[in-house]
KOLTIKOL-846427 format. One record per atom (N, C-alpha, C): atom name; residue number from 1; z, y negated, x negated; residue in one letter. Coordinates in nm, 4 decimals, decimal comma. Example, Ala and Ser with C-alpha at 12.3 -4.5 7.8 and 13.67 -1.06 7.14 Angstrom:
# KOLTIKOL-846427
atome; num; Z; Y; X; residu
N; 1; 0,7800; 0,5690; -1,3190; A
CA; 1; 0,7800; 0,4500; -1,2300; A
C; 1; 0,7800; 0,3300; -1,3200; A
N; 2; 0,7080; 0,2250; -1,2850; S
CA; 2; 0,7140; 0,1060; -1,3670; S
C; 2; 0,7870; -0,0030; -1,2900; S
# end
This chain:
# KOLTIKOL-846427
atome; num; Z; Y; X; residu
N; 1; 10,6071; -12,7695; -11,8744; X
CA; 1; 10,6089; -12,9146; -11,8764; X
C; 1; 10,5531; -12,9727; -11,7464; X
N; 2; 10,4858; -12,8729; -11,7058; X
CA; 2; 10,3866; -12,9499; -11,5767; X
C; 2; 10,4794; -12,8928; -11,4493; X
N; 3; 10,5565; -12,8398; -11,4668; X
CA; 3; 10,6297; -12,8105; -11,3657; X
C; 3; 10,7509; -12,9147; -11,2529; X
N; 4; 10,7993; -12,8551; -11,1379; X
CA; 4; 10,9054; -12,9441; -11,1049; X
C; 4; 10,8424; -13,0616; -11,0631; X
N; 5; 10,9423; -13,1828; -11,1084; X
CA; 5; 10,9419; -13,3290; -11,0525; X
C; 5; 10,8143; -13,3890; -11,1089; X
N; 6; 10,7602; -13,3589; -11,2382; X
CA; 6; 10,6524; -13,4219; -11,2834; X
C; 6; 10,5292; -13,3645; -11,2142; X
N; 7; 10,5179; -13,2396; -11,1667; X
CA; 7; 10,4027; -13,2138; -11,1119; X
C; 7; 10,3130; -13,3077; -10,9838; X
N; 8; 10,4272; -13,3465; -10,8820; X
CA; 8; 10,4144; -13,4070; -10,7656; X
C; 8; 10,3059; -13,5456; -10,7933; X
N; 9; 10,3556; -13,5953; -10,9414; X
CA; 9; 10,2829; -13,7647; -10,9955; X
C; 9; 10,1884; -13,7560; -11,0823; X
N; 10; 10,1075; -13,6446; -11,0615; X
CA; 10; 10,0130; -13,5967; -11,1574; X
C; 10; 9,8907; -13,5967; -11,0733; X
N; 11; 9,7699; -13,6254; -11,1157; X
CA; 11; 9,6650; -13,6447; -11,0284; X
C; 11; 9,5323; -13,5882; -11,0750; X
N; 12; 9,5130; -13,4434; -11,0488; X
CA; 12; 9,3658; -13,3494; -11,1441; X
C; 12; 9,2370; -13,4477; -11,0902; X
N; 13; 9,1560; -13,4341; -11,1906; X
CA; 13; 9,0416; -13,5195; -11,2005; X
C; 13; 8,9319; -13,4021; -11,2936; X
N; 14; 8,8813; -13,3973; -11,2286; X
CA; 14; 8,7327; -13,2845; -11,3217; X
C; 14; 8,6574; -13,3668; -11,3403; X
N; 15; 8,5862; -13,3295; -11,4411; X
CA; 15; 8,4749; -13,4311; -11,4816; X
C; 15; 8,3724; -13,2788; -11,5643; X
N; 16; 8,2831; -13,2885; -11,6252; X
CA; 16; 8,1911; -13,1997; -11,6810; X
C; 16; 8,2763; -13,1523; -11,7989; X
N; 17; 8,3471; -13,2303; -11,8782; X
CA; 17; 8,4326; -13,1419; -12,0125; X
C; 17; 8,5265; -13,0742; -11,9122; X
N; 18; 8,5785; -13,0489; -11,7972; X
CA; 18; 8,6768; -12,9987; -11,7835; X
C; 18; 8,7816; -13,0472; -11,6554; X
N; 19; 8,9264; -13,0364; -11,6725; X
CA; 19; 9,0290; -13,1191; -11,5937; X
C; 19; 9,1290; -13,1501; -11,6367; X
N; 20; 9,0925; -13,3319; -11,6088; X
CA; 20; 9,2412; -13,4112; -11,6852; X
C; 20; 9,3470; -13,4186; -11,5762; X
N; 21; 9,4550; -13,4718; -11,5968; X
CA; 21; 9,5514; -13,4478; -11,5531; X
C; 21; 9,6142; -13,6335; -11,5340; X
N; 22; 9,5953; -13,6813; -11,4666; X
CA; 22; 9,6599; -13,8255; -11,4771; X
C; 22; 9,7796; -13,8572; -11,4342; X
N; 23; 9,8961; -13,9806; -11,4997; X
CA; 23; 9,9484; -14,0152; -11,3929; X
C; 23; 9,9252; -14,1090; -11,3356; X
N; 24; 9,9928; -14,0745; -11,1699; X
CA; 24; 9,9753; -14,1669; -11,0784; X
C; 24; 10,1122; -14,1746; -10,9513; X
N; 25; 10,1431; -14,2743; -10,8818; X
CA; 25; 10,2657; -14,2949; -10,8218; X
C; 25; 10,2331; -14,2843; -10,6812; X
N; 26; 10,2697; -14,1876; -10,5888; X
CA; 26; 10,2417; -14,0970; -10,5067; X
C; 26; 10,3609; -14,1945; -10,3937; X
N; 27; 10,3047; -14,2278; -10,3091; X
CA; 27; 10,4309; -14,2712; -10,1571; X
C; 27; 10,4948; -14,1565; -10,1415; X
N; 28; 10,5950; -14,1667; -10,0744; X
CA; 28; 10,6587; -14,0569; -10,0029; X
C; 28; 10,5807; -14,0695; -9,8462; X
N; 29; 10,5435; -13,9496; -9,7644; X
CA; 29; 10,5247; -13,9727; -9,6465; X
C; 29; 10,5908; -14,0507; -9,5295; X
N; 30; 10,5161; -14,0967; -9,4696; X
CA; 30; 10,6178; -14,1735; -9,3523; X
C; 30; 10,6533; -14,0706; -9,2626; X
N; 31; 10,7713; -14,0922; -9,2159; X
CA; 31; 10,7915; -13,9482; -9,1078; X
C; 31; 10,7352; -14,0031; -8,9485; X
N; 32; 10,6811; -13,8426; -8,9019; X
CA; 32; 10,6583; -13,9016; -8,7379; X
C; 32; 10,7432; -13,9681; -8,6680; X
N; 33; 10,6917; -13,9657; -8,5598; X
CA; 33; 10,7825; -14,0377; -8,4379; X
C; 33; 10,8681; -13,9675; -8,3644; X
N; 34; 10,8276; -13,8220; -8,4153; X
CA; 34; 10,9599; -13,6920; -8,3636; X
C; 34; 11,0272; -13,7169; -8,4476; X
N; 35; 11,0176; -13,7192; -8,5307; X
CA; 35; 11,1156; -13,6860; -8,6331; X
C; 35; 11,2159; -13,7829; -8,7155; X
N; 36; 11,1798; -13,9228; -8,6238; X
CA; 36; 11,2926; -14,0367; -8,6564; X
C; 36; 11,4424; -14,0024; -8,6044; X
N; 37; 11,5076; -14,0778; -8,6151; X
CA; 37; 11,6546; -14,0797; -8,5839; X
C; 37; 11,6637; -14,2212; -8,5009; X
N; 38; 11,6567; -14,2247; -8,4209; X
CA; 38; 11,6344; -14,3563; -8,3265; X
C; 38; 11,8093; -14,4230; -8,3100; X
N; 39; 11,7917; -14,5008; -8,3371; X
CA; 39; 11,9132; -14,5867; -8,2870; X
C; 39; 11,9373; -14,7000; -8,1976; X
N; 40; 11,8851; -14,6658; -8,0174; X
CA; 40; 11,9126; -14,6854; -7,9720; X
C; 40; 12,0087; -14,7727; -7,9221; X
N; 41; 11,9487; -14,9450; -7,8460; X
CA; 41; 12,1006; -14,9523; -7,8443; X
C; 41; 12,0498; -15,1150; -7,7090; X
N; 42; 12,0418; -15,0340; -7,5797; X
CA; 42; 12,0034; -15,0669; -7,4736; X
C; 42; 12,0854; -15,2215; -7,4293; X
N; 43; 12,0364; -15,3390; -7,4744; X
CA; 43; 12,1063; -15,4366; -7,4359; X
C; 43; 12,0494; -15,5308; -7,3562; X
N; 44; 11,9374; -15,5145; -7,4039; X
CA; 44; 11,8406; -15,5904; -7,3036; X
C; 44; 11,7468; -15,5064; -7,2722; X
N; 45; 11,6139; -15,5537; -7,1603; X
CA; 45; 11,5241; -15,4301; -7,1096; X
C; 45; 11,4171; -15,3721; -7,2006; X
N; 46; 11,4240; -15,4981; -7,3235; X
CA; 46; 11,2762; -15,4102; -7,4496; X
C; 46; 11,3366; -15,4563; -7,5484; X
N; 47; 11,2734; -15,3382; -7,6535; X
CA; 47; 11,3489; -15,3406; -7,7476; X
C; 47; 11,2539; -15,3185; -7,8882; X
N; 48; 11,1996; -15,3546; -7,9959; X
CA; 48; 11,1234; -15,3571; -8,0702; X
C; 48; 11,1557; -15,2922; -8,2016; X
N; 49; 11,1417; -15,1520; -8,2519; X
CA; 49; 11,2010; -15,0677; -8,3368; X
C; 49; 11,0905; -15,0705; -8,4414; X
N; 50; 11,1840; -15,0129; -8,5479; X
CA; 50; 11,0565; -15,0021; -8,7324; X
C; 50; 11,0488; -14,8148; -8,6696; X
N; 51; 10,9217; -14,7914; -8,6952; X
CA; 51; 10,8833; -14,6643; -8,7023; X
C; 51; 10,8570; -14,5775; -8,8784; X
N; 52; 10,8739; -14,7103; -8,9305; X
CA; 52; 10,8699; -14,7259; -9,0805; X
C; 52; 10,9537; -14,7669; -9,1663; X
N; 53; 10,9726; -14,7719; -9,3629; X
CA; 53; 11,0388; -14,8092; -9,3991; X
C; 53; 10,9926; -14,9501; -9,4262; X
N; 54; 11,0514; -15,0284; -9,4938; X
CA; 54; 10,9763; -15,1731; -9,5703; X
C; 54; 11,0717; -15,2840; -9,6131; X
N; 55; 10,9930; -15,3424; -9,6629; X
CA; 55; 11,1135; -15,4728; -9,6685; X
C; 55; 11,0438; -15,6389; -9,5821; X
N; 56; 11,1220; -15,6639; -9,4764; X
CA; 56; 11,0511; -15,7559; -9,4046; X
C; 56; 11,1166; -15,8897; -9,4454; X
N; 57; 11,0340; -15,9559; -9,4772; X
CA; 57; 11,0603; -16,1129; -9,4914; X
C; 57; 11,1386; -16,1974; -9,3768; X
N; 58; 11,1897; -16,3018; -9,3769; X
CA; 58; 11,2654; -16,3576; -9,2824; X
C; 58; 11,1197; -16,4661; -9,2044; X
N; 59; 11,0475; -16,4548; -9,3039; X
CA; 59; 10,9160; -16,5827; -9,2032; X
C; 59; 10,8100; -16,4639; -9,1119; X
N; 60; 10,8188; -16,3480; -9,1934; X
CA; 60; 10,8313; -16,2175; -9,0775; X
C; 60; 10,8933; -16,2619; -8,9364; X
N; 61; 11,0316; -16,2277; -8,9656; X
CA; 61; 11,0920; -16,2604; -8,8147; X
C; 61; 11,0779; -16,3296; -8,7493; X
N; 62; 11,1268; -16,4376; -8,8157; X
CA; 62; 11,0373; -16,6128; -8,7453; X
C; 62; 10,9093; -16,5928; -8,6735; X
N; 63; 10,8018; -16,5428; -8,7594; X
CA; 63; 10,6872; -16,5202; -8,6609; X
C; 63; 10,7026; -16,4584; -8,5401; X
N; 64; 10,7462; -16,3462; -8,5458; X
CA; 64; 10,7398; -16,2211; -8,4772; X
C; 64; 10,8183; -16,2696; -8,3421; X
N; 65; 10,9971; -16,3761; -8,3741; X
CA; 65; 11,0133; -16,4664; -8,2908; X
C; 65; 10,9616; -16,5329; -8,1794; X
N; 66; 10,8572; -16,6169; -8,2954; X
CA; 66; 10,7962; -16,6985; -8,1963; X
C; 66; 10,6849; -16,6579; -8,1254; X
N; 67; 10,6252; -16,5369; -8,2004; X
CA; 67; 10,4806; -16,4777; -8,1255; X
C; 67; 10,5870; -16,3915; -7,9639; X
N; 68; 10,6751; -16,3133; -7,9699; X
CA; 68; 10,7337; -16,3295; -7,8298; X
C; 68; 10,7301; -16,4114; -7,7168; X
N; 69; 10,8396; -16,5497; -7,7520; X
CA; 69; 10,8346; -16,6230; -7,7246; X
C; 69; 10,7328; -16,6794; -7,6724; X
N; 70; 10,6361; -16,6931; -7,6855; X
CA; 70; 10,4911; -16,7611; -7,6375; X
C; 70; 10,4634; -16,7010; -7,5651; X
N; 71; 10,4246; -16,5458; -7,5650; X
CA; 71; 10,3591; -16,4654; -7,4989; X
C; 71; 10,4116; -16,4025; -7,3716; X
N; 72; 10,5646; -16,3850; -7,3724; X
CA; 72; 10,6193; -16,3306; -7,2872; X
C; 72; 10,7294; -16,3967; -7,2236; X
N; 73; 10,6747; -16,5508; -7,2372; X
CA; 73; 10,7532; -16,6302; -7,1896; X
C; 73; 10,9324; -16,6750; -7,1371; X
N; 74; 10,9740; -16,6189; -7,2499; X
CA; 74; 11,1299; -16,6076; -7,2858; X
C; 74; 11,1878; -16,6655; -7,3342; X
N; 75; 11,3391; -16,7306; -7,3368; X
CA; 75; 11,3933; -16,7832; -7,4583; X
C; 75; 11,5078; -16,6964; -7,5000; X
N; 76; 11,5902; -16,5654; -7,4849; X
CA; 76; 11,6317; -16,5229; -7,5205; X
C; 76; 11,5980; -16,3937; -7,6254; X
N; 77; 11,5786; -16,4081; -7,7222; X
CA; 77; 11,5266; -16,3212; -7,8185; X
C; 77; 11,5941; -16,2907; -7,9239; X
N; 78; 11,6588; -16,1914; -7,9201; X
CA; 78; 11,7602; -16,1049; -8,0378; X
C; 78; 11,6873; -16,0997; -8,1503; X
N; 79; 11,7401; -16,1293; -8,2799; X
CA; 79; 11,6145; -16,0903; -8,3685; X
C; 79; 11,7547; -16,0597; -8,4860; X
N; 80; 11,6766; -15,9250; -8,5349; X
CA; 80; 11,7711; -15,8870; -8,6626; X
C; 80; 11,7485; -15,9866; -8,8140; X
N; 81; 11,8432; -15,9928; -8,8424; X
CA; 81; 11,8878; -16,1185; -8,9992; X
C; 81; 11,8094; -16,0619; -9,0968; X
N; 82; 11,7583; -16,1623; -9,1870; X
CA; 82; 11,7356; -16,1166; -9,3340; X
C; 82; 11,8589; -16,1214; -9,4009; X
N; 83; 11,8961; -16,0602; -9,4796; X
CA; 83; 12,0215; -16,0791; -9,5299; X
C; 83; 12,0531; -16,0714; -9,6871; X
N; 84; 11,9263; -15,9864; -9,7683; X
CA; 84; 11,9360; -15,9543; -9,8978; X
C; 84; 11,8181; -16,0523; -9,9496; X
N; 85; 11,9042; -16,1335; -10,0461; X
CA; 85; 11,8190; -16,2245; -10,1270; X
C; 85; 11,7231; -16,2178; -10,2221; X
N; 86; 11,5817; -16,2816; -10,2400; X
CA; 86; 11,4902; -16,2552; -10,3379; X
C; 86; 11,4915; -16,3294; -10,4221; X
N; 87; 11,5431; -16,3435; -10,5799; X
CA; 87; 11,4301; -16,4407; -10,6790; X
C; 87; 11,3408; -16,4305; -10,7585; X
N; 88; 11,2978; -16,5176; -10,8205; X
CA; 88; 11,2022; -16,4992; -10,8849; X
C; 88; 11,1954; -16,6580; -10,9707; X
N; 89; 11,1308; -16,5976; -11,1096; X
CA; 89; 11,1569; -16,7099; -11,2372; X
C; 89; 11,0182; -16,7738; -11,2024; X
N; 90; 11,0177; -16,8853; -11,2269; X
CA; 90; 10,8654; -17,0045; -11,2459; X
C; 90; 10,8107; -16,9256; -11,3123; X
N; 91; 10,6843; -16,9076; -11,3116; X
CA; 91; 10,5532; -16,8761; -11,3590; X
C; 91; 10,5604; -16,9903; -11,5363; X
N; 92; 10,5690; -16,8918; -11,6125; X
CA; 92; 10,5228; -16,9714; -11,7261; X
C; 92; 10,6260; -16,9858; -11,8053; X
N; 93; 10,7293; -16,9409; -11,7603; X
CA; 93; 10,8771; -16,9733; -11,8398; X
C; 93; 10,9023; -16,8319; -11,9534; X
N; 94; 10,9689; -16,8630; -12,0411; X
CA; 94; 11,0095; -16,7519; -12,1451; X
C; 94; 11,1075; -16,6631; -12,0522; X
N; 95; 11,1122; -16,5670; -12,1681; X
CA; 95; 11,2203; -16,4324; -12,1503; X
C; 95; 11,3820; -16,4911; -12,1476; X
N; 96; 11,4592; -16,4603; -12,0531; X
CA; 96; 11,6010; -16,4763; -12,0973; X
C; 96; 11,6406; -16,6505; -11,9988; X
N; 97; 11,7056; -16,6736; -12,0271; X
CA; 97; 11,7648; -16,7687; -11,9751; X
C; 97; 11,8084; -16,8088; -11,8425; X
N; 98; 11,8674; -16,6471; -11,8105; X
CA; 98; 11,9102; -16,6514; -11,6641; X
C; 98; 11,8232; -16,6047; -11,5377; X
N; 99; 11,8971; -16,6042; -11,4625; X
CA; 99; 11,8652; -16,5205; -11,3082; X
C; 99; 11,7556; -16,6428; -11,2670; X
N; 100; 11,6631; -16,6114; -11,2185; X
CA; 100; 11,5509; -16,7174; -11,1045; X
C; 100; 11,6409; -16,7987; -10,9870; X
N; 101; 11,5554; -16,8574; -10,9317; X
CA; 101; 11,5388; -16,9300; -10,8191; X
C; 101; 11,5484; -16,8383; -10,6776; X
N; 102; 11,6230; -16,8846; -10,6124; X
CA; 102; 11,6396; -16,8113; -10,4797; X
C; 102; 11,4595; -16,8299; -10,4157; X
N; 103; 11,4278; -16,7295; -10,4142; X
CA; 103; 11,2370; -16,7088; -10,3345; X
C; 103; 11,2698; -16,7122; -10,1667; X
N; 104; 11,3318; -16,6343; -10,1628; X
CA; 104; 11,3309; -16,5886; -10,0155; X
C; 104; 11,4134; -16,4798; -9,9696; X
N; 105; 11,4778; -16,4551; -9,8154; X
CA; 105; 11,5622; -16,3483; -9,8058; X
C; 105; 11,4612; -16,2109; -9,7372; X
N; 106; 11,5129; -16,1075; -9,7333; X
CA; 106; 11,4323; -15,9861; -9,7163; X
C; 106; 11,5523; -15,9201; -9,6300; X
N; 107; 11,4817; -15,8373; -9,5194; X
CA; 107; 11,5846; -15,6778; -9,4558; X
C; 107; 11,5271; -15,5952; -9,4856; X
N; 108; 11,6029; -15,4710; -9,5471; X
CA; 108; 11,5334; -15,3828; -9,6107; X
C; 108; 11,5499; -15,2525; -9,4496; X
N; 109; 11,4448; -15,2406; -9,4194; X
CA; 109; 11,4438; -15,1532; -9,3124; X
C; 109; 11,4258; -15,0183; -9,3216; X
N; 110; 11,4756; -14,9368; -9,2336; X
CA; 110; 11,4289; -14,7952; -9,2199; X
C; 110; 11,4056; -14,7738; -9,0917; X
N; 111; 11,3332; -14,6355; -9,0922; X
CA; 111; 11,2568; -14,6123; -8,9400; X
C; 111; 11,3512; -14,5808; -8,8701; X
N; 112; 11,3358; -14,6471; -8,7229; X
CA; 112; 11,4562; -14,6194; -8,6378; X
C; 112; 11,5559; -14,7363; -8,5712; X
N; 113; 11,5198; -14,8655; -8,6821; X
CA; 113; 11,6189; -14,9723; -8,7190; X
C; 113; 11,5362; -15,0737; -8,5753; X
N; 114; 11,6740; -15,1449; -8,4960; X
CA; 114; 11,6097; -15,2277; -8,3976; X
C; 114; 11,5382; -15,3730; -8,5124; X
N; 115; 11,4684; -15,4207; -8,4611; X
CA; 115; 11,4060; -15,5209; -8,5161; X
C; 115; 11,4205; -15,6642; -8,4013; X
N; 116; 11,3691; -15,6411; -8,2288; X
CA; 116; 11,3799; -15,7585; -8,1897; X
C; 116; 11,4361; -15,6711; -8,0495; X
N; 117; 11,5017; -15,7616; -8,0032; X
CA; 117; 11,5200; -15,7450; -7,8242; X
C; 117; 11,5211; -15,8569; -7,7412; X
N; 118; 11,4585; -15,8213; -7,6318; X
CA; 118; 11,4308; -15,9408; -7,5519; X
C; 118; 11,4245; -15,9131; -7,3979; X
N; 119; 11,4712; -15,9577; -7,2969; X
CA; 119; 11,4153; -15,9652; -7,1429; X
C; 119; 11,3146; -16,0183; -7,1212; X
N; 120; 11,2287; -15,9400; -7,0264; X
CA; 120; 11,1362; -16,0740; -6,9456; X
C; 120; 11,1537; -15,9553; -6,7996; X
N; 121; 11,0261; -15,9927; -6,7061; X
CA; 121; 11,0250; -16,0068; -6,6131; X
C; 121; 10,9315; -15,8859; -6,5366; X
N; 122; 10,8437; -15,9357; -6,6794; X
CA; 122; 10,7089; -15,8407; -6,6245; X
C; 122; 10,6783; -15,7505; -6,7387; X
N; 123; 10,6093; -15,6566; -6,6878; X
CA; 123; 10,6244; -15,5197; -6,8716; X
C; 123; 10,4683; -15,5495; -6,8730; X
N; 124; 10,3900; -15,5943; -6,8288; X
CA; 124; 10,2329; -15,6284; -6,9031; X
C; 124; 10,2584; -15,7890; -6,9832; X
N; 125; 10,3501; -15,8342; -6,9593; X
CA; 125; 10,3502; -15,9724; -7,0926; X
C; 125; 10,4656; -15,8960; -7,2183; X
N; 126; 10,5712; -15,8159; -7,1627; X
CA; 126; 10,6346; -15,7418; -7,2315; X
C; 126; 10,5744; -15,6786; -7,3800; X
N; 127; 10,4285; -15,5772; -7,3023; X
CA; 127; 10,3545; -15,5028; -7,3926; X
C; 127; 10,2758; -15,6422; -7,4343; X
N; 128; 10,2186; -15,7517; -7,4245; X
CA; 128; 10,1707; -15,8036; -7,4810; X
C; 128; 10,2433; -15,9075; -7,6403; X
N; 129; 10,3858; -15,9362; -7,5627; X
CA; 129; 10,4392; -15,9949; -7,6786; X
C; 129; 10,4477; -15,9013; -7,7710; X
N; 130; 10,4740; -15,7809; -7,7213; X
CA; 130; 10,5205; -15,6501; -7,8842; X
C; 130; 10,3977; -15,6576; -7,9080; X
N; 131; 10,2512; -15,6359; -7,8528; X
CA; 131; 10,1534; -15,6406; -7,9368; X
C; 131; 10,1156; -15,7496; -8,0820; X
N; 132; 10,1785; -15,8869; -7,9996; X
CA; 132; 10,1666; -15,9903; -8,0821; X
C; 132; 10,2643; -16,0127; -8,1994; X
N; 133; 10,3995; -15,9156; -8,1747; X
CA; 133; 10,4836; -15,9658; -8,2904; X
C; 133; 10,4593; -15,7760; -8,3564; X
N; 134; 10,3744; -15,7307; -8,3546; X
CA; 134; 10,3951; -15,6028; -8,4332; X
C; 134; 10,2501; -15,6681; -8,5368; X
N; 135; 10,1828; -15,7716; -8,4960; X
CA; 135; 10,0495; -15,8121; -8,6036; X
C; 135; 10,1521; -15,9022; -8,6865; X
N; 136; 10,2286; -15,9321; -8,7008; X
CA; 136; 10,3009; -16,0228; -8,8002; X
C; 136; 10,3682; -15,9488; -8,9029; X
N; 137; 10,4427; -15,8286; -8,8463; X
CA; 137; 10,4929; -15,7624; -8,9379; X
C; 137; 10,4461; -15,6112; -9,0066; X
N; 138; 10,5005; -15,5565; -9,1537; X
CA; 138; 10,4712; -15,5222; -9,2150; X
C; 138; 10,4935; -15,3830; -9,1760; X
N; 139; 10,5553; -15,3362; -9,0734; X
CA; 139; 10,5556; -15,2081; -9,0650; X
C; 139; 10,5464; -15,1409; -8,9363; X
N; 140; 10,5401; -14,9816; -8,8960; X
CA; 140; 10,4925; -14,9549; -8,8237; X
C; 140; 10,5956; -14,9524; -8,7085; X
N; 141; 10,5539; -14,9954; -8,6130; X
CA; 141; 10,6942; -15,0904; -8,4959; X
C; 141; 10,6617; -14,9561; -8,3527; X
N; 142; 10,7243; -14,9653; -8,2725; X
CA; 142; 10,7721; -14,8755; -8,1670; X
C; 142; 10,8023; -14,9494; -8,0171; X
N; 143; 10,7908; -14,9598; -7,9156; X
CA; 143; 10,8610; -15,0694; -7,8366; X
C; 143; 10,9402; -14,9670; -7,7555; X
N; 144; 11,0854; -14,9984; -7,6874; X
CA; 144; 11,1561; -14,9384; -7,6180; X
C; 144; 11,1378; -15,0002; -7,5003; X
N; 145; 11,1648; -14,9412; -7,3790; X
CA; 145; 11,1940; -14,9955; -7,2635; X
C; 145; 11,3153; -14,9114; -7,1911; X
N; 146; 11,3762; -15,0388; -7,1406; X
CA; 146; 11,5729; -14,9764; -7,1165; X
C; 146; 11,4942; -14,8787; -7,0032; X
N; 147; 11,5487; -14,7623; -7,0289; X
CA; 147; 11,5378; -14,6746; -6,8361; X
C; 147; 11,6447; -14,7410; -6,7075; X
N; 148; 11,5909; -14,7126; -6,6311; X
CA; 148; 11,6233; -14,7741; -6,5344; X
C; 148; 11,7258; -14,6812; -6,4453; X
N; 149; 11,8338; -14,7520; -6,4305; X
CA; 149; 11,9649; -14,6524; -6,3938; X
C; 149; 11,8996; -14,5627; -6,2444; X
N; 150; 11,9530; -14,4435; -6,2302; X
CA; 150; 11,9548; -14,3941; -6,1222; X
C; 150; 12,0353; -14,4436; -6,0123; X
N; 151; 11,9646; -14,4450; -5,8718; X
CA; 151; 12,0053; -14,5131; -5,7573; X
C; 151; 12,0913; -14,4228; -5,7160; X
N; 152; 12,2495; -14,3850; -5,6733; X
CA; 152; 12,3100; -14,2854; -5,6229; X
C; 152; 12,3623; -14,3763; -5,5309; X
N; 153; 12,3937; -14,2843; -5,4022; X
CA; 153; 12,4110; -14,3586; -5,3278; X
C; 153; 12,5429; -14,2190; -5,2880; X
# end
């Protein structure tokens, strides 16, 4: 019985009678940073990636937007869509009577996934805007910087 799939959500606990056995709901690990699948996709010179999974809010982006914007003094800023909708029923209402209220939209991300891209000028306001839009959001972010073509002459 304790074997297999149930073993993994089981959590031993000793105490003086002995050892209980609890359940409990276990994350899956986040994978390293080797071991993502990067998807790459060089359009502008920085590029702001999920190193994680999650689901990011659209006032997420907005922030993360505008904390760029400020910092690294830009107005061109790529920013990926929320696109999958949230609801949710009023607080206080009975069982049944239909689907909720549109709450808010969500992107459901995985590690690897671009999140923002942007030009600037200089890579110390660069690293400072990703500093400022990776405190807004919910997961663990990456910054790219385009390489710089080889000079052949």
């Amino acid at each position: 019985m304790l074997n297999g799939i149930f073993r993994r959500n089981l959590l031993a606990i000793s105490n003086k009678l002995g050892v209980r056995l609890l359940k409990c709901r276990i994350k899956p690990p986040q994978p390293k940073l080797s071991e993502i699948r990067w998807k790459f996709d060089d359009k502008m010179d920085y590029g702001i990636y999920s190193a994680s999974s999650g689901y990011i809010k659209d006032a997420s982006f907005e922030a993360g937007r505008v904390s760029i914007r400020r910092k690294a003094n830009v107005r061109d800023v790529w920013v990926a869509e929320a696109t999958v909708p949230i609801t949710k029923k009023a607080i206080g209402s009975r069982m049944g009577k239909g689907k909720g209220k549109l709450q808010h939209y969500v992107r459901i991300v995985k590690p690897g996934e671009k999140l923002f891209e942007f030009n600037c000028d200089n890579e110390y306001l660069a690293r400072a805007a990703f500093r400022a839009a990776t405190f807004k959001l919910p997961v663990r972010t990456k910054l790219r910087i385009r390489p710089k073509p080889d000079d052949v002459d």
